[in-house]
N, C-alpha and C positions, 0 to 999 in steps of 0.2 A: 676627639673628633678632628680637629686641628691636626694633630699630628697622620692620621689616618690620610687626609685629605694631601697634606704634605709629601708623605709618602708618594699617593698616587698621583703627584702632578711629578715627583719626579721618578717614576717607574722607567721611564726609557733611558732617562739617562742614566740612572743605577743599572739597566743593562749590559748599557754601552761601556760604563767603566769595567762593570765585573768580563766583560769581554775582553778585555784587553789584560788578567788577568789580578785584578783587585778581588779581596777576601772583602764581606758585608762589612766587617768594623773598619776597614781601610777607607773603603767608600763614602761610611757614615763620617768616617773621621776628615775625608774631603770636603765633605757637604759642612761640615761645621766649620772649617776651616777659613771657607770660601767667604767673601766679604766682609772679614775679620782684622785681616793686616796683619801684621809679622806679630807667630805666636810663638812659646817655647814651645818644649814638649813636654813640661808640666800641664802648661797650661791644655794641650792635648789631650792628656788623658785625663783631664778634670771633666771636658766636652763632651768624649764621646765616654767615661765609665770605664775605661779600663786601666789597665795595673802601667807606673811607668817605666818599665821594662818592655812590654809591648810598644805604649806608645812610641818607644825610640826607636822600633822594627817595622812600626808603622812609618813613621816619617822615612826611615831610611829608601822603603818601599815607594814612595809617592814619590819619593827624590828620582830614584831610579826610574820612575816610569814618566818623568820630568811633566807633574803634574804641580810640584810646588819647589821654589827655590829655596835656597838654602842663604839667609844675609850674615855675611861673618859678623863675627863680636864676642867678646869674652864668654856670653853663655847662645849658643848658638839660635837663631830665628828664622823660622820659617814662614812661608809668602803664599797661597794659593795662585794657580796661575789657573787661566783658561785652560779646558779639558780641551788643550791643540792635541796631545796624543789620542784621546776616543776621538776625537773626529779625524784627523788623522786615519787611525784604522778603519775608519768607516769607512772615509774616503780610499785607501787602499782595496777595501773587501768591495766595493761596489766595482772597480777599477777591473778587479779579477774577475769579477761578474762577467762584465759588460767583454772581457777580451772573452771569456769562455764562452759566450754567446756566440764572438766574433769568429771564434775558432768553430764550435758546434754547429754556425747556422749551414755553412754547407752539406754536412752530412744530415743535418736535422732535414733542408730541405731536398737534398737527393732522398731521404729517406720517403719524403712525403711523393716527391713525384714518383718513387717505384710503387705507392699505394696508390697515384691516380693513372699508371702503368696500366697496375695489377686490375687496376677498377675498370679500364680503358678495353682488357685484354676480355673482361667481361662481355662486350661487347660483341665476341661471338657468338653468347647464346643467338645476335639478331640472325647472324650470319643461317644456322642452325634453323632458325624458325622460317628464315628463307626456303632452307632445303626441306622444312615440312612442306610453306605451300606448294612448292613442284610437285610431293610426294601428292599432294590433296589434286592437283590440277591432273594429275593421271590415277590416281585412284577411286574419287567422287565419283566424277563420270562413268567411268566402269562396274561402279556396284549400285550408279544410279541403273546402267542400261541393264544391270542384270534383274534390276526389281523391273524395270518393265517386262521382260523378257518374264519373269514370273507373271503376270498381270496379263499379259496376252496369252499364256498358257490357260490361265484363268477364264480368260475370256472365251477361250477355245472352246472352252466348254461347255461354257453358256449357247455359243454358237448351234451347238447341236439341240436347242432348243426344236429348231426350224423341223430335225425330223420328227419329232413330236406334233408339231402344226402338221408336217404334212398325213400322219398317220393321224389326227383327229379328222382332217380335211378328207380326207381317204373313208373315214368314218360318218360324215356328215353323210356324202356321198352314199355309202352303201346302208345305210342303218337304217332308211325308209323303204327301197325295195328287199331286205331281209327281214324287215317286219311283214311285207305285204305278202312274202312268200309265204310267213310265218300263218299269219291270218286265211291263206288260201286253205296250207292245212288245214286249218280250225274249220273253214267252211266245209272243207270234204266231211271232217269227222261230222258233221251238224246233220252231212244230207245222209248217213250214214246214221247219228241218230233218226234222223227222220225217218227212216227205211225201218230202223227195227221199231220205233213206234206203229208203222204203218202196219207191219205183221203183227206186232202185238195187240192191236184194235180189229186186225181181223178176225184174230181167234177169237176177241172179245164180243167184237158188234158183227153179227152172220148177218146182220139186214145192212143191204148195200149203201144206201141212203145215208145209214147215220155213218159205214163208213168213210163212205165220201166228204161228209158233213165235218167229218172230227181230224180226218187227215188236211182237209185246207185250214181247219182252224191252227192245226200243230205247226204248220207249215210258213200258215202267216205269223205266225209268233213269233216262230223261230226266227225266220227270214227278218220280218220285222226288228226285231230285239236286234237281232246280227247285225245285221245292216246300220241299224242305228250306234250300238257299239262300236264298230267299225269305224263309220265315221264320225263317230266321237273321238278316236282311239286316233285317226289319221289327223285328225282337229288339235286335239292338244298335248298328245304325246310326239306326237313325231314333229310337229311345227316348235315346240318349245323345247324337244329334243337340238332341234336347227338350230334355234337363233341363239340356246345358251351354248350351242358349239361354234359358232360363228362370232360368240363374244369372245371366246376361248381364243380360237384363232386368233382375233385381234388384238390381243393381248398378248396372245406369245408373236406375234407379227411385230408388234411396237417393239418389243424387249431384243428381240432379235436385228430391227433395224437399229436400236440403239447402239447396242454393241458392236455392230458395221461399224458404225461412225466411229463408237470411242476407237474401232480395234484402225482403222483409219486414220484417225488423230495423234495415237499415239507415236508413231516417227517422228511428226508435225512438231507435238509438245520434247519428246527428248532432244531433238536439235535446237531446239530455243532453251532451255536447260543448261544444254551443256555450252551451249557457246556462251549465256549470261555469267556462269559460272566461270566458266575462261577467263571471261573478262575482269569477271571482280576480284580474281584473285592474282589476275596480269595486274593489278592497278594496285593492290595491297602490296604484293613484291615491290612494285619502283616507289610507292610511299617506305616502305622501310628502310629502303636503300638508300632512299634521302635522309633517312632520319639519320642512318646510321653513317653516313658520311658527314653529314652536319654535326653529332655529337663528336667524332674523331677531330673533324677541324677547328670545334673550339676548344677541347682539350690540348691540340697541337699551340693553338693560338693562346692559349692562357699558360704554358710552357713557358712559349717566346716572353709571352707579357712578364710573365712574374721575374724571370731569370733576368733579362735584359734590362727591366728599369725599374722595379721592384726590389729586388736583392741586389743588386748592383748599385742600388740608389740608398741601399741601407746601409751594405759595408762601408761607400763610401763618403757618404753624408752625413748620415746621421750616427754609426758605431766612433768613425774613428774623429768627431767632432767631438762625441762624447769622450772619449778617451784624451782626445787633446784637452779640452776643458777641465778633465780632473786630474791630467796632469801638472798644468796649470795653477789650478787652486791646491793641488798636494803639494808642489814647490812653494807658493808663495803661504800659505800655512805653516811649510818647516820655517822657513826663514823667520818668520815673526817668534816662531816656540824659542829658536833657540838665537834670538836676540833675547827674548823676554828671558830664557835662562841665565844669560849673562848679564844682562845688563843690570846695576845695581846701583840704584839711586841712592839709596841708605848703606849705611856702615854701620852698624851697633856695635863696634868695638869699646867704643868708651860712651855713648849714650842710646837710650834704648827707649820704647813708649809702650805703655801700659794702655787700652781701652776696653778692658772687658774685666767682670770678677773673678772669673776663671784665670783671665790670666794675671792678675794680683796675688791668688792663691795660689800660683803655679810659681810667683816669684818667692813667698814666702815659703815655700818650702823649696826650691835650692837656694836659699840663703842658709835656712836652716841644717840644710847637708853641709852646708862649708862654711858654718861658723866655726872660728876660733876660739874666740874671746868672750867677745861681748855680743849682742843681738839686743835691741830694741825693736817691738814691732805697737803700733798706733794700728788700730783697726774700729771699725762703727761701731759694731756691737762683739760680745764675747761669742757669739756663734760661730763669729768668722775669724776662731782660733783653732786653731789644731793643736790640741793640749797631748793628744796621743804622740802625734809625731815633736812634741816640743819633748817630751818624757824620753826621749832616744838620744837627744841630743847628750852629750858628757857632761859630768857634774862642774867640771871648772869654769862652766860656760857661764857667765853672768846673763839670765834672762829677763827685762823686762814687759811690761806689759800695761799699756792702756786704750781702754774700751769702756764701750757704756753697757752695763749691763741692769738686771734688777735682781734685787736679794731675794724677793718674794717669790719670784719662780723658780721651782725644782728643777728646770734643768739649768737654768745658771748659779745656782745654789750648791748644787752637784759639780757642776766643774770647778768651781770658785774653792771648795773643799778640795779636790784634785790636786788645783795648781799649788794649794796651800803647805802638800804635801813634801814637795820640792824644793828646799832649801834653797836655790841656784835662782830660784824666781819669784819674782814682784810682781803682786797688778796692783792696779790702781783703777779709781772713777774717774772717765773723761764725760763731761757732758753731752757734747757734740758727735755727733753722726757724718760731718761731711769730709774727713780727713780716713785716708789708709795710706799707711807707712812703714817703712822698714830702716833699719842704722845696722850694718853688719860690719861690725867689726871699727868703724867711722871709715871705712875702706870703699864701702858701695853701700850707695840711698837711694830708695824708692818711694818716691812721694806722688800720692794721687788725691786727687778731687772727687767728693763722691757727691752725688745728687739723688733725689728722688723717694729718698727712706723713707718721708713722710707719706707718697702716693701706694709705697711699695714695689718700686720702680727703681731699683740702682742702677743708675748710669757710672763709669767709673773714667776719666781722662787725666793720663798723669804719665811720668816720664821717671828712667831708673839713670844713673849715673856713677860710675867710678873717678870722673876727673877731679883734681883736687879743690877746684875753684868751688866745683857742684856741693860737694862735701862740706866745705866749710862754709858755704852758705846757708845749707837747708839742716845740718846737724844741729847747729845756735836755734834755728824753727822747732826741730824737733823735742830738744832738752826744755823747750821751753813750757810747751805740752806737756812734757812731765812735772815740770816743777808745777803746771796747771790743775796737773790731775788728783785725784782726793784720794789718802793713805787709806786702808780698808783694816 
């Protein structure tokens, strides 16, 4: 989880390197590097895992892209330096950014003002809809007057009501003396029945008396009935013949004076129509017109605005401030890289310092490549023996060896069997855990300090040396250790 976490807090900057072209194990091999202090490149590929053949492709890589220095001395040491090259290109690629913007922003924004042009040029639909209302200011009107001019033909019609009124009128008039005339008939025929009753009762009553007696009774009957009929008949036929034709009349009289008046009104009402109309659409035309001059003048005005202290005030304010600034810190950046590439506070020509296991182990095996003679190596425990790579060295090599290990464990049982193998090598029991050491050849000694075995925590501080003063002081240390350690 740890390592996961690791990982993810340094994802950007594994970016940034592989950008600048580092392979993952390059990186990784920076990252291990980094707050370590001048490593081999044993000690290298102890770190990051891989073969030392790589590792010295890898260093050469990290040199070249002057991410770690190189400190002379018989076996060569490398330095971690600050990632000045990723930042560096950072700072480069932002640089080119910011000029591409500086370059692009004119066409970017001509580009933008021929879309608020194009947007601008929309603007004629108002124009357009202008030219509807005119079309509306002469067309409404005229197919207003033509519906009136339908509606008075309509009414025209109605008009003719009036001869109707006057032929009921004409009728009121004549329909009581055409009855009367009617009825005068009726009376002829009656005195005309009378007459052939009056013969008919002559033949019948030959005694004068009774005919005289039966001819006034027929006579009054008739007469009587008639008469009564009659003016029954002039009573409530011809009077309620009158008054419901008199209501008739009245009724088409109203209808008819009504549509006088509408057919009168209407001129009236089409000239207040058509002039309201004029009006409202005289008064939407100069609202639009305004609009449409006001949208054109702020887009003219936001033109001015933006070109003039907007853009003008970016290229020259704000881009090319930025670009002074990271020219700036890209100059005074290189400067620091390549003092820090040069400059060399240490020399490991003839003395060199050991603080990590890795890089212990990375010492004892290039000793082990260029031993000669002789080889003594002092280490805490047998674990931290490379019995493989000690079996490669040549037979004439005199190997020693003291370490603390246990009999009773199988895998130092096993190797302890291995080294036994080997005629060319010794081990022995050292008691002590806090000593790692090397004697190549008495030519070069690596003696370090170890701590922490008991916690499970090796700390490791110690220094290598070729001078001869070094030699003959810590080889007497060494031999002595041996003479300390217990034959097996």
């Amino acid at each position: 989880m740890d390592n996961a976490k690791k990982e993810g807090e340094f994802k950007s900057t594994k970016t940034v390197l592989e950008q600048i072209g580092l392979q993952s194990d390059e990186v990784n091999t920076y990252f291990k590097m980094t707050g370590r202090g001048p490593v081999v490149v044993g000690e290298m590929a102890l770190l990051t895992g891989v073969a030392e053949e790589r590792a010295v492709q890898i260093a050469k890589n990290l040199l070249e892209k002057g991410l770690i220095r190189e400190i002379p001395g018989k076996t060569p040491h490398y330095m971690a330096l600050p990632p000045y090259a990723a930042l560096l290109s950072q700072l480069s690629r932002f640089k080119e950014v910011v000029k591409d913007i500086q370059k692009a922003a004119p066409r970017t924004f001509g580009g933008q003002f021929l879309s608020v042009d194009s947007g601008a040029t929309e603007l004629q639909l108002l124009e357009d809809y202008i030219g509807f209302i005119r079309e509306m200011k002469t067309n409404v009107p005229a197919q207003i007057k033509n519906q009136f001019e339908r509606f008075e033909a309509e009414l025209a019609q109605i008009k003719k009501i009036s001869k109707v009124k006057s032929f009921i009128n004409s009728l009121r008039e004549n329909a009581p003396e055409e009855i009367s005339k009617e009825f005068t008939k009726m009376q002829s025929q009656l005195e005309n029945i009378k007459a052939e009753i009056s013969k008919a009762f002559e033949k019948q009553f030959r005694i004068g008396a009774l005919k005289t007696f039966a001819e006034k009774i027929v006579a009054r009957i008739v007469s009587k009935e008639f008469q009564a009929m009659s003016n029954y008949f002039q009573t409530r036929f011809v009077q309620t013949t009158r008054e419901t034709l008199d209501q008739v009349i009245g009724q088409l009289g109203g209808i008819t004076d009504t549509a006088g008046e509408i057919g009168s009104g209407l001129d009236t009402a089409f000239e207040t129509i058509d002039s309201g109309l004029r009006l409202a659409l005289d008064d939407l035309e100069v609202r639009i017109r305004g609009v449409h001059k006001e949208i054109k003048a702020t887009i003219d005005e936001l033109r001015s605005l933006f070109t003039q202290e907007i853009y003008e005030k970016l290229q020259k304010e704000v881009l090319f401030n930025i670009i002074n600034q990271l020219d700036m810190s890209e100059a005074t950046m290189r400067e620091f890289w390549e003092r820090s590439k040069k400059a060399s506070l240490l020399t490991f020509k003839d003395v060199w310092f050991i603080r990590s296991a890795e890089g212990m182990m990375a010492q004892i095996n290039d000793a082990i490549s260029r031993v000669k003679m002789r080889l003594y190596i002092v280490a805490p425990k047998l674990e931290h023996v490379d019995v493989v790579a000690l079996s490669k060295v040549r037979r004439h090599v005199n190997i020693r060896i003291s370490t603390n290990f246990d009999e009773k464990n199988l895998t130092d049982r096993t190797k302890i069997e291995e080294i036994k193998k080997y005629p060319n090598m010794q081990l022995r029991y050292f008691t002590r855990q806090d000593l790692w050491a090397i004697n190549k050849d008495f030519e070069e000694i690596v003696l370090c300090v170890v701590s922490g075995m008991s916690r499970g925590t090796m700390e490791i501080a110690g220094m290598g040396s070729v001078l001869e003063e070094h030699i003959k002081l810590f080889a007497g240390v060494l031999e002595e250790v041996w003479i300390a350690s217990r034959k097996i």
